[in-house]
Structure formats: C-alpha cells, structure tokens
mmCIF file of the N, C-alpha and C atoms, coordinates in Angstrom:
data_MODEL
# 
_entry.id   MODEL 
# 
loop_
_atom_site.group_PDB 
_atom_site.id 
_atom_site.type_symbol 
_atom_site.label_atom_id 
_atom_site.label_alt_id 
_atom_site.label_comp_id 
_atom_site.label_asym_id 
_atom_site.label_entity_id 
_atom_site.label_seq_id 
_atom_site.pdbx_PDB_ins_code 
_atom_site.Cartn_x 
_atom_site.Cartn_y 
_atom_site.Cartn_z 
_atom_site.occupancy 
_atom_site.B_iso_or_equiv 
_atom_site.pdbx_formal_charge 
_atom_site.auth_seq_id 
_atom_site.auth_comp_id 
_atom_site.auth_asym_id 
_atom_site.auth_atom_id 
_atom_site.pdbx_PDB_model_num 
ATOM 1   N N  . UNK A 1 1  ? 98.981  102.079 107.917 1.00 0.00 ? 1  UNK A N  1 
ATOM 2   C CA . UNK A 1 1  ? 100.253 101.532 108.325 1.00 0.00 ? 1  UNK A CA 1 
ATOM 3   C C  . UNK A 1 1  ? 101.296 101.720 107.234 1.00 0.00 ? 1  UNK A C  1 
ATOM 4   N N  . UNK A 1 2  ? 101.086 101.607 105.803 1.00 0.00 ? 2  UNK A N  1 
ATOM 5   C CA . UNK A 1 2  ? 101.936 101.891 105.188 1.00 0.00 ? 2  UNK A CA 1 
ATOM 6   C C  . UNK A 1 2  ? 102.651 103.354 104.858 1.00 0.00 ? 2  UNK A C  1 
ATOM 7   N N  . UNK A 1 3  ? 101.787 103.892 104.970 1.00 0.00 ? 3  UNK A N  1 
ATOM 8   C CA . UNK A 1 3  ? 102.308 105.490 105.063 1.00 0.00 ? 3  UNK A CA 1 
ATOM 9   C C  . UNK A 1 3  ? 103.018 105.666 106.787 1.00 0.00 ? 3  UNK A C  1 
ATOM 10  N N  . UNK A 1 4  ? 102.920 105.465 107.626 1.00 0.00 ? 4  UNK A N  1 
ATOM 11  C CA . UNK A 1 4  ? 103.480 105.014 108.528 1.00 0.00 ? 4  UNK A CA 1 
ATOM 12  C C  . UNK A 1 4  ? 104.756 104.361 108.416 1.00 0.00 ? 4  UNK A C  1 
ATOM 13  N N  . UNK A 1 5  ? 104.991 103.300 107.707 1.00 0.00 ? 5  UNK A N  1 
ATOM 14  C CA . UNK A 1 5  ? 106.331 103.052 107.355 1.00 0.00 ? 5  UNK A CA 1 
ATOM 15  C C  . UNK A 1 5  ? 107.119 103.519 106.484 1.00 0.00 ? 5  UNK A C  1 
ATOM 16  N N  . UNK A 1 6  ? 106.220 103.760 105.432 1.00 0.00 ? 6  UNK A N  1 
ATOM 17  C CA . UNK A 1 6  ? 107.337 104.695 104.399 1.00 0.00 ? 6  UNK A CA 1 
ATOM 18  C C  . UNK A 1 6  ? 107.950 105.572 104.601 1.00 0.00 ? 6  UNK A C  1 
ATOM 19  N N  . UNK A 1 7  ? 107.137 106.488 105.493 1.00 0.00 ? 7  UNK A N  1 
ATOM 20  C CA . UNK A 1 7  ? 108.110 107.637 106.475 1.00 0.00 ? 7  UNK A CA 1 
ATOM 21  C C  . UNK A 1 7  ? 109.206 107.477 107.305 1.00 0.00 ? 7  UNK A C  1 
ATOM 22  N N  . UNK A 1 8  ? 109.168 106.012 108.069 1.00 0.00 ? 8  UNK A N  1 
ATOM 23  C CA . UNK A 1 8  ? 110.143 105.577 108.550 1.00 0.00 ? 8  UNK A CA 1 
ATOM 24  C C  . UNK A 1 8  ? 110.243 105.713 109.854 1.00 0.00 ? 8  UNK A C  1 
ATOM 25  N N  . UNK A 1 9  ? 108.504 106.253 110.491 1.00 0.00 ? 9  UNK A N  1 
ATOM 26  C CA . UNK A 1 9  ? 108.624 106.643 111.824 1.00 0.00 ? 9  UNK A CA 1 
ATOM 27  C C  . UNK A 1 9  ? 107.236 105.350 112.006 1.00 0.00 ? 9  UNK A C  1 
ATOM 28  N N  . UNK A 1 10 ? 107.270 105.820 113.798 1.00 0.00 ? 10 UNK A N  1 
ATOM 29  C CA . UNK A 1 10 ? 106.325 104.784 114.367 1.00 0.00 ? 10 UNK A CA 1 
ATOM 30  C C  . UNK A 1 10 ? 105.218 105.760 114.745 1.00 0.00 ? 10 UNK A C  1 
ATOM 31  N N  . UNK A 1 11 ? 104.930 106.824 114.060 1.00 0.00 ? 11 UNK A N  1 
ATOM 32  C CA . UNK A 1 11 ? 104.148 107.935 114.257 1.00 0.00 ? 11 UNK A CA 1 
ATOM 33  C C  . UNK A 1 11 ? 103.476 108.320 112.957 1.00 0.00 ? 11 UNK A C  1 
ATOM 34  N N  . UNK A 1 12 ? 102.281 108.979 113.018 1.00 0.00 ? 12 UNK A N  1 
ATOM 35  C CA . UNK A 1 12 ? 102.129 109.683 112.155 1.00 0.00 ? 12 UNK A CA 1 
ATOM 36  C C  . UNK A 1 12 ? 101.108 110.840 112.008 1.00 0.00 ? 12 UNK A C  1 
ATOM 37  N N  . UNK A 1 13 ? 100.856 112.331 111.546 1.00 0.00 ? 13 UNK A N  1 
ATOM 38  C CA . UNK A 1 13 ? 99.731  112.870 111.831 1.00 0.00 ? 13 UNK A CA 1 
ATOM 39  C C  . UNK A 1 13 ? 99.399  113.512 110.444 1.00 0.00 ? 13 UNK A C  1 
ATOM 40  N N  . UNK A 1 14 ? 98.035  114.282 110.288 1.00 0.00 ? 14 UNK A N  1 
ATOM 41  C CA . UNK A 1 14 ? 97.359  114.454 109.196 1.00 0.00 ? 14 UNK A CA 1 
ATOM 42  C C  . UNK A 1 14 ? 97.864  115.027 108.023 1.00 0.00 ? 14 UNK A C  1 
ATOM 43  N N  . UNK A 1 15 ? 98.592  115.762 108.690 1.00 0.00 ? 15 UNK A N  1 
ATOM 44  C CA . UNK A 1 15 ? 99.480  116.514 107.121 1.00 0.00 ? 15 UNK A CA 1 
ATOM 45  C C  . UNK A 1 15 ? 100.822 115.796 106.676 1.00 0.00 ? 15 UNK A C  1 
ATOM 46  N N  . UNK A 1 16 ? 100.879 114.482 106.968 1.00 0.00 ? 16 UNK A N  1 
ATOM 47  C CA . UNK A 1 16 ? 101.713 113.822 106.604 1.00 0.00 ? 16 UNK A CA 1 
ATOM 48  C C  . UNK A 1 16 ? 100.777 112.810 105.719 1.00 0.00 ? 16 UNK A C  1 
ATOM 49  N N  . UNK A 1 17 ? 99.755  112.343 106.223 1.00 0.00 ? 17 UNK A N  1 
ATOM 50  C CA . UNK A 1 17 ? 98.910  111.411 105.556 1.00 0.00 ? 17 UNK A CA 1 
ATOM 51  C C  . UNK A 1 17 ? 98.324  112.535 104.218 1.00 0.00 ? 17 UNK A C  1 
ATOM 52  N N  . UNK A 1 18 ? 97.846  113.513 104.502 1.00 0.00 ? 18 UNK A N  1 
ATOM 53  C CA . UNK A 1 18 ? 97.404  114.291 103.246 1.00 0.00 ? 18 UNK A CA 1 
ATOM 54  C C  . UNK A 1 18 ? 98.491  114.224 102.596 1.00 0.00 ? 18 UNK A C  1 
ATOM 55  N N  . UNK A 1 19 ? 99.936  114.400 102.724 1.00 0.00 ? 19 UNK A N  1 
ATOM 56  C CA . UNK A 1 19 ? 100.742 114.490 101.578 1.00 0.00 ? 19 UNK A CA 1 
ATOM 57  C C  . UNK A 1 19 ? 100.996 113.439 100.763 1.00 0.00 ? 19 UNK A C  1 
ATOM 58  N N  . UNK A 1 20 ? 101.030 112.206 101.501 1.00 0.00 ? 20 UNK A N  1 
ATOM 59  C CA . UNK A 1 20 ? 101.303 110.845 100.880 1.00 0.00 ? 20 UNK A CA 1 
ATOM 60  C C  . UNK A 1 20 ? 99.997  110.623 100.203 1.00 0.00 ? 20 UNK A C  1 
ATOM 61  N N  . UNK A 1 21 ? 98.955  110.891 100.427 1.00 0.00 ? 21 UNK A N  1 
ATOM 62  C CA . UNK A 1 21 ? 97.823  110.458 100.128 1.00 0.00 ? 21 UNK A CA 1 
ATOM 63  C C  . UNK A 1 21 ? 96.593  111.319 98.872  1.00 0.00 ? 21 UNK A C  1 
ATOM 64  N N  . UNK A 1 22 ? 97.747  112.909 99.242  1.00 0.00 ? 22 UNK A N  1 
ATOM 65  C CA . UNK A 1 22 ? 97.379  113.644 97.898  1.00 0.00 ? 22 UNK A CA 1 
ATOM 66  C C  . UNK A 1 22 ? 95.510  114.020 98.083  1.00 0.00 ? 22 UNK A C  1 
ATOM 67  N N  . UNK A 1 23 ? 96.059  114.647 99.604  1.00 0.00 ? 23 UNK A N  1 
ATOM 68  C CA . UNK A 1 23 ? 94.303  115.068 99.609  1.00 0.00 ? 23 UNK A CA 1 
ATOM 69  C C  . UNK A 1 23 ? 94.170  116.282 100.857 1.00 0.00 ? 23 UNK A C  1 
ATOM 70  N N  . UNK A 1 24 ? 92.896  116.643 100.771 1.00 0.00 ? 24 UNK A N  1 
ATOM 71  C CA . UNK A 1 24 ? 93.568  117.813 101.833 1.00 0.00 ? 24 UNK A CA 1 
ATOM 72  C C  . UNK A 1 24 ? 93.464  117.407 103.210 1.00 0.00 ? 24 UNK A C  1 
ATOM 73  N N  . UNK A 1 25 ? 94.244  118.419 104.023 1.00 0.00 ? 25 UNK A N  1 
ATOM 74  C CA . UNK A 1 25 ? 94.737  118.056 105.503 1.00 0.00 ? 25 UNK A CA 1 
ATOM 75  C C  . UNK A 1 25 ? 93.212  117.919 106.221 1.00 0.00 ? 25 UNK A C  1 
ATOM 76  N N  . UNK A 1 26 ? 92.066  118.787 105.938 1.00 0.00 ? 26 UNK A N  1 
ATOM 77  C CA . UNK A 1 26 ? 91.219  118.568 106.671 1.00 0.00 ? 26 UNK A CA 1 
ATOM 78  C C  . UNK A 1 26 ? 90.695  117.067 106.515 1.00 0.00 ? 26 UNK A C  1 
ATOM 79  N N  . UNK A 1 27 ? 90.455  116.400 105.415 1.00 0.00 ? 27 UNK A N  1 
ATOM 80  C CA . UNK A 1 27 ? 89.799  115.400 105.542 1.00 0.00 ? 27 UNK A CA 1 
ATOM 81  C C  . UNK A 1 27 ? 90.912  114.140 105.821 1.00 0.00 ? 27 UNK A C  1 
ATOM 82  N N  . UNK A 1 28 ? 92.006  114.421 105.621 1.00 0.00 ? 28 UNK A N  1 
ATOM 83  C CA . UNK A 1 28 ? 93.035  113.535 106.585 1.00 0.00 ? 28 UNK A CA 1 
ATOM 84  C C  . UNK A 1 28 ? 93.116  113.451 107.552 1.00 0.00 ? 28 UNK A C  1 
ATOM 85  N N  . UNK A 1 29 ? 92.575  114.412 108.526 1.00 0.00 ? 29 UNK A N  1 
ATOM 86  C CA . UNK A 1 29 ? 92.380  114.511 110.112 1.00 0.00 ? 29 UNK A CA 1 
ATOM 87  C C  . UNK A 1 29 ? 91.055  113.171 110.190 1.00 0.00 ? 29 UNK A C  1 
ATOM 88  N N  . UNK A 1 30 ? 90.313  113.042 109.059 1.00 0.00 ? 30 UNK A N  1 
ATOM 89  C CA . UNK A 1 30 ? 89.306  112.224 109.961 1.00 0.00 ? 30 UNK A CA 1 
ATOM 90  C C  . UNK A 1 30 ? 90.133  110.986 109.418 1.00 0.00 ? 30 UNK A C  1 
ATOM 91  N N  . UNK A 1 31 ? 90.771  110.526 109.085 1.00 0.00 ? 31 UNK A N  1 
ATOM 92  C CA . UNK A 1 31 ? 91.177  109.119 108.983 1.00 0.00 ? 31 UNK A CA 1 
ATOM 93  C C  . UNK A 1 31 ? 91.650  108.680 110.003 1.00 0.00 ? 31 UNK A C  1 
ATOM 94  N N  . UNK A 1 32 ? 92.837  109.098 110.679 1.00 0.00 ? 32 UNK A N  1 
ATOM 95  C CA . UNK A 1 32 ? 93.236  108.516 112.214 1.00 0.00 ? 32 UNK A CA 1 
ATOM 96  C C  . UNK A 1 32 ? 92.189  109.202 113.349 1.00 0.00 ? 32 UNK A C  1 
ATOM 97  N N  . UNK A 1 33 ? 91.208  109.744 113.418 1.00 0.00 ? 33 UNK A N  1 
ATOM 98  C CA . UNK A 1 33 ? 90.166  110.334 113.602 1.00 0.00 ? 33 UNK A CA 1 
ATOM 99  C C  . UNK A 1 33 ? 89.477  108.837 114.106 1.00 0.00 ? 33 UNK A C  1 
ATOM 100 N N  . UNK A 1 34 ? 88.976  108.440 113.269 1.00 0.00 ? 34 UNK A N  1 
ATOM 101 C CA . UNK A 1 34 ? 88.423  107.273 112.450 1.00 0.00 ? 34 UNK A CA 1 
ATOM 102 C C  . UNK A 1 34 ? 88.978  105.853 112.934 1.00 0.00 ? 34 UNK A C  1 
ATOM 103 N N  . UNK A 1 35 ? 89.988  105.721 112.511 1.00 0.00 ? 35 UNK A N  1 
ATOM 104 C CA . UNK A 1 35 ? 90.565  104.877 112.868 1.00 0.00 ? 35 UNK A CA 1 
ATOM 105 C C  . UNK A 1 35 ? 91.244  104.764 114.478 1.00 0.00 ? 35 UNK A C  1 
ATOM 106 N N  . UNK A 1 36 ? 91.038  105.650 115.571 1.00 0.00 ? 36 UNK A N  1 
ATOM 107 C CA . UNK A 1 36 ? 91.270  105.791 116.438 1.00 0.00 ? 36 UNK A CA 1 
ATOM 108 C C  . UNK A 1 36 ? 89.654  105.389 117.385 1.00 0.00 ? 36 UNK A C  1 
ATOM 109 N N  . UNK A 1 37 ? 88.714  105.609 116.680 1.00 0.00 ? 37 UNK A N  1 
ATOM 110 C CA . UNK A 1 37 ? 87.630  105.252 117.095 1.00 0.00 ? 37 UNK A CA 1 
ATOM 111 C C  . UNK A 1 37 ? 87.338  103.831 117.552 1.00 0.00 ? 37 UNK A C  1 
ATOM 112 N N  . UNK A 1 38 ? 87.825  103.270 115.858 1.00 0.00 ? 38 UNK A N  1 
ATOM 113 C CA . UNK A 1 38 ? 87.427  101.850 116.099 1.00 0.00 ? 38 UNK A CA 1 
ATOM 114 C C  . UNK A 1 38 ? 88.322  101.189 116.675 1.00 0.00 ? 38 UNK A C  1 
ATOM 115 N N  . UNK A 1 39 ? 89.619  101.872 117.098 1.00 0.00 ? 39 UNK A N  1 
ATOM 116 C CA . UNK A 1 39 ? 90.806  101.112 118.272 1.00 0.00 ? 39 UNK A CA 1 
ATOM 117 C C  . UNK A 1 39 ? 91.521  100.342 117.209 1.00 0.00 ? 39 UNK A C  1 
ATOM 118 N N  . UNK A 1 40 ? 91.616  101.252 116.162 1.00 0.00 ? 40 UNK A N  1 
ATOM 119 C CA . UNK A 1 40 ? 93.080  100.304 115.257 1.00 0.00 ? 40 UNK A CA 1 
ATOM 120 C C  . UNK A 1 40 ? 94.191  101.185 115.213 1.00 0.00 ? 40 UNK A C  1 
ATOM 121 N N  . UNK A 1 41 ? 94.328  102.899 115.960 1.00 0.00 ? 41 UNK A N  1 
ATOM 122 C CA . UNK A 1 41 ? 94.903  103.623 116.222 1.00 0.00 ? 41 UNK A CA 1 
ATOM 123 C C  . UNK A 1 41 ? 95.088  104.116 117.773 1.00 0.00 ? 41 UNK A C  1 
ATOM 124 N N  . UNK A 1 42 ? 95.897  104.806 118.014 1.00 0.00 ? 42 UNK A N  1 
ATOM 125 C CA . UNK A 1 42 ? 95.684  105.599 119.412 1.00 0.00 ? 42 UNK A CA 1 
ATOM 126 C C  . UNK A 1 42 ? 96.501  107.242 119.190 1.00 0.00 ? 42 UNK A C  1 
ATOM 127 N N  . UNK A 1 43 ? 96.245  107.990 119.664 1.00 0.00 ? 43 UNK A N  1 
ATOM 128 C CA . UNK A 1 43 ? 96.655  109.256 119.947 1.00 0.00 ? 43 UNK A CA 1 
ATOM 129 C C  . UNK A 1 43 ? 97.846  109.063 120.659 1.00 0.00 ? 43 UNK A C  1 
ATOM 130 N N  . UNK A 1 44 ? 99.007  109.584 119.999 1.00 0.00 ? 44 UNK A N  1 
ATOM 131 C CA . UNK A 1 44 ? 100.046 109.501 121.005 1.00 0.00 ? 44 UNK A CA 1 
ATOM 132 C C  . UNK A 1 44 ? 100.756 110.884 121.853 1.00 0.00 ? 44 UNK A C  1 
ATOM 133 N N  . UNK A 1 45 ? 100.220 111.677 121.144 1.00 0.00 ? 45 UNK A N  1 
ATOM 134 C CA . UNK A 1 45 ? 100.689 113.318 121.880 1.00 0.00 ? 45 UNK A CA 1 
ATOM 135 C C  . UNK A 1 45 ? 100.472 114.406 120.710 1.00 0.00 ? 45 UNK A C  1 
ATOM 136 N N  . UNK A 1 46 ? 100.934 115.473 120.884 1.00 0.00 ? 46 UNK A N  1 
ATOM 137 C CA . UNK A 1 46 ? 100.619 116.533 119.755 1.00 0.00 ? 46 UNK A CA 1 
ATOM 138 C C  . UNK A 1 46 ? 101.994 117.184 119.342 1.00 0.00 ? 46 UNK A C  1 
ATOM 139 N N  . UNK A 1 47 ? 101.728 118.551 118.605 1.00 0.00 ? 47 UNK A N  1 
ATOM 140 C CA . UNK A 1 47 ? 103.489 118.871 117.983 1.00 0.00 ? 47 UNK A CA 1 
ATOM 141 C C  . UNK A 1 47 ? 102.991 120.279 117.850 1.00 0.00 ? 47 UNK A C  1 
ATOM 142 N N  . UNK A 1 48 ? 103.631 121.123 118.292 1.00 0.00 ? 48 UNK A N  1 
ATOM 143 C CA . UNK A 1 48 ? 103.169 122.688 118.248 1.00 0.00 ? 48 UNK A CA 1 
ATOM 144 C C  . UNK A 1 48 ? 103.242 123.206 116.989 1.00 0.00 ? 48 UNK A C  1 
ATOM 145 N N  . UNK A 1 49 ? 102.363 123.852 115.642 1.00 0.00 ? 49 UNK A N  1 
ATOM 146 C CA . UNK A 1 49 ? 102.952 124.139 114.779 1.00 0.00 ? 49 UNK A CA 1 
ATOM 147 C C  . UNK A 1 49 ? 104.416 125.111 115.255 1.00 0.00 ? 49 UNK A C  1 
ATOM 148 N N  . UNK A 1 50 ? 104.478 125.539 113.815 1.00 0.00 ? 50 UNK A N  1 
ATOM 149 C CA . UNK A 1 50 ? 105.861 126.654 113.680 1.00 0.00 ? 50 UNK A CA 1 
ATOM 150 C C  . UNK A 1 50 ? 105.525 127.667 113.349 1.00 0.00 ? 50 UNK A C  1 
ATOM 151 N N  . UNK A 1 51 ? 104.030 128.048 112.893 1.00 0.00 ? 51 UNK A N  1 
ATOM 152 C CA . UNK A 1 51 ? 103.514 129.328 113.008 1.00 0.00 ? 51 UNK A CA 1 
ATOM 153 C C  . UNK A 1 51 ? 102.180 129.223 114.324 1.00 0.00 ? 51 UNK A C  1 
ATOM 154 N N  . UNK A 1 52 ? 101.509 130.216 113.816 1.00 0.00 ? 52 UNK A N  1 
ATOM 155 C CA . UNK A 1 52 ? 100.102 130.137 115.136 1.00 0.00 ? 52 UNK A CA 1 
ATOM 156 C C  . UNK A 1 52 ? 99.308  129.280 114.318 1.00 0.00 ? 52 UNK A C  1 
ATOM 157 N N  . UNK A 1 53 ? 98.193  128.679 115.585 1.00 0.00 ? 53 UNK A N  1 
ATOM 158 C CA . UNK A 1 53 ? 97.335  127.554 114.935 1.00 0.00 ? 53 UNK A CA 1 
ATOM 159 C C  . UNK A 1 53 ? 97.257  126.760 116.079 1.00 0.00 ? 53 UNK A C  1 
ATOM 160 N N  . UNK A 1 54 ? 96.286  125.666 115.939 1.00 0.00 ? 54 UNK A N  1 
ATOM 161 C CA . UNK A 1 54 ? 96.126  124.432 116.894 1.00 0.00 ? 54 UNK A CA 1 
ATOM 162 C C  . UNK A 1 54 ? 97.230  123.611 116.898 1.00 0.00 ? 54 UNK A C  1 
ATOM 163 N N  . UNK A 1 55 ? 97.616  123.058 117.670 1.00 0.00 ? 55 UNK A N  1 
ATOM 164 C CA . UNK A 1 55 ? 98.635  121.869 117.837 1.00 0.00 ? 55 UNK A CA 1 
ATOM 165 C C  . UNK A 1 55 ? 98.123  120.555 117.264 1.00 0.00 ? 55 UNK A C  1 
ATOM 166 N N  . UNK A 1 56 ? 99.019  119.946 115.918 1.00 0.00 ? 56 UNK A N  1 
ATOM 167 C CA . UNK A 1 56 ? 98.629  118.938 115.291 1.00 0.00 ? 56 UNK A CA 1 
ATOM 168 C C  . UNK A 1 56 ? 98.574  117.752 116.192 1.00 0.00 ? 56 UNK A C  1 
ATOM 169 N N  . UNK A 1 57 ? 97.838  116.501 116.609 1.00 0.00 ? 57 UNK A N  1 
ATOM 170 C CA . UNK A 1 57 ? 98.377  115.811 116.807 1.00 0.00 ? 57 UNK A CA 1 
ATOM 171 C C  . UNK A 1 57 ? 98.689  114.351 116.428 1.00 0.00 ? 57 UNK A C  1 
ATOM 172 N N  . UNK A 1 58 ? 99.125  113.562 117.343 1.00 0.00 ? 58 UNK A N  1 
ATOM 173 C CA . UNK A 1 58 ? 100.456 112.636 116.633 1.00 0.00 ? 58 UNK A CA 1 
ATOM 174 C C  . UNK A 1 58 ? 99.593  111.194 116.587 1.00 0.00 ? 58 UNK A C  1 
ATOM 175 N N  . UNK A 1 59 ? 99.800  110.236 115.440 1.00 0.00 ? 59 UNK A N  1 
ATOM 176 C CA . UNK A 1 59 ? 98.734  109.414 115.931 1.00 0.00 ? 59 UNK A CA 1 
ATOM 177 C C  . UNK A 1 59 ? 99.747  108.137 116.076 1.00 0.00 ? 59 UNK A C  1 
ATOM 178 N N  . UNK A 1 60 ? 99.736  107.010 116.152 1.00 0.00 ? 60 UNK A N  1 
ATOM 179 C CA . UNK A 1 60 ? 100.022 105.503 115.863 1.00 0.00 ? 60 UNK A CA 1 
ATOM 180 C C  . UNK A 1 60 ? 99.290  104.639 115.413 1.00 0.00 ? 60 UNK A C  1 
ATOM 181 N N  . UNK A 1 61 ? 99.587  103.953 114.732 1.00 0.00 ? 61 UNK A N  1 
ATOM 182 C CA . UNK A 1 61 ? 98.344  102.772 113.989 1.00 0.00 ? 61 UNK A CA 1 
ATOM 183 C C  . UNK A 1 61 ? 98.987  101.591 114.280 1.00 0.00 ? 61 UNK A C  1 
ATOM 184 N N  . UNK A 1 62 ? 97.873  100.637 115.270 1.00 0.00 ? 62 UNK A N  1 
ATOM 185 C CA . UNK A 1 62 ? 98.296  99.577  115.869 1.00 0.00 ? 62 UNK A CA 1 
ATOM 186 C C  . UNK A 1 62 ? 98.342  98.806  114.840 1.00 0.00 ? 62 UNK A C  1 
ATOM 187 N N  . UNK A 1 63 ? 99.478  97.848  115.135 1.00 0.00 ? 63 UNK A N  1 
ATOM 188 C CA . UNK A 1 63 ? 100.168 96.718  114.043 1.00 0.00 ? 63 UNK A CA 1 
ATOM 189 C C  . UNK A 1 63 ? 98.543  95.315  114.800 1.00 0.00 ? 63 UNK A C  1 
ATOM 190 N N  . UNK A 1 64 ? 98.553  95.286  115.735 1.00 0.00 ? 64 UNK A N  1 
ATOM 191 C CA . UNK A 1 64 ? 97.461  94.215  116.376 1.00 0.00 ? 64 UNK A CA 1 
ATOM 192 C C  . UNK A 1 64 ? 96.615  94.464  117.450 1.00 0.00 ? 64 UNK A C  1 
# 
C-alpha cells in the first residue's frame, strides 16, 4: 500500500514495485501475485507494453 500511495495512483504493477523496491521485475511480479492470492489484492486490468512482450498487469491492494 505504500508504494501504492507514493505514486499517487490507486493502482499499481510490477515494474513499478521493482523500482520503488530496488529489485528485479521478475520477483516483483510474485508480490501482488501473492498478495492477490491471499485476497489483500485484486487484479484490476493490464497495460500493453510500448515495445513487444506480454501485457503487464495492473494490480490494487485492498485498504480492507
């Protein structure tokens, strides 16, 4: 949640958490991964990169 707010959005996905968090994008994917499991997150849609590749997607981390 705090990286979530510091950004200033009500969103957030892995290569945003790897940057704040200073780790790489793959193992930032399992945190809202993770946390989507145990229902303290939800998937909210995806974002096409800007080159080729999979479509990142977007997570939310429930406040309750």
């Amino acid at each position: 949640m705090s990286v979530q707010k510091r950004s200033g959005s009500h969103s957030i996905n892995a290569s945003t958490l790897a940057e704040w968090l200073k780790m790489t994008p793959r193992y930032a994917r399992r945190i809202p991964n993770s946390l989507t499991e145990q229902g303290l997150a939800e998937m909210i849609g995806e974002e096409a990169p800007a080159s080729k590749g999979r479509p990142r997607n977007i997570y939310r981390v429930l406040t309750e």
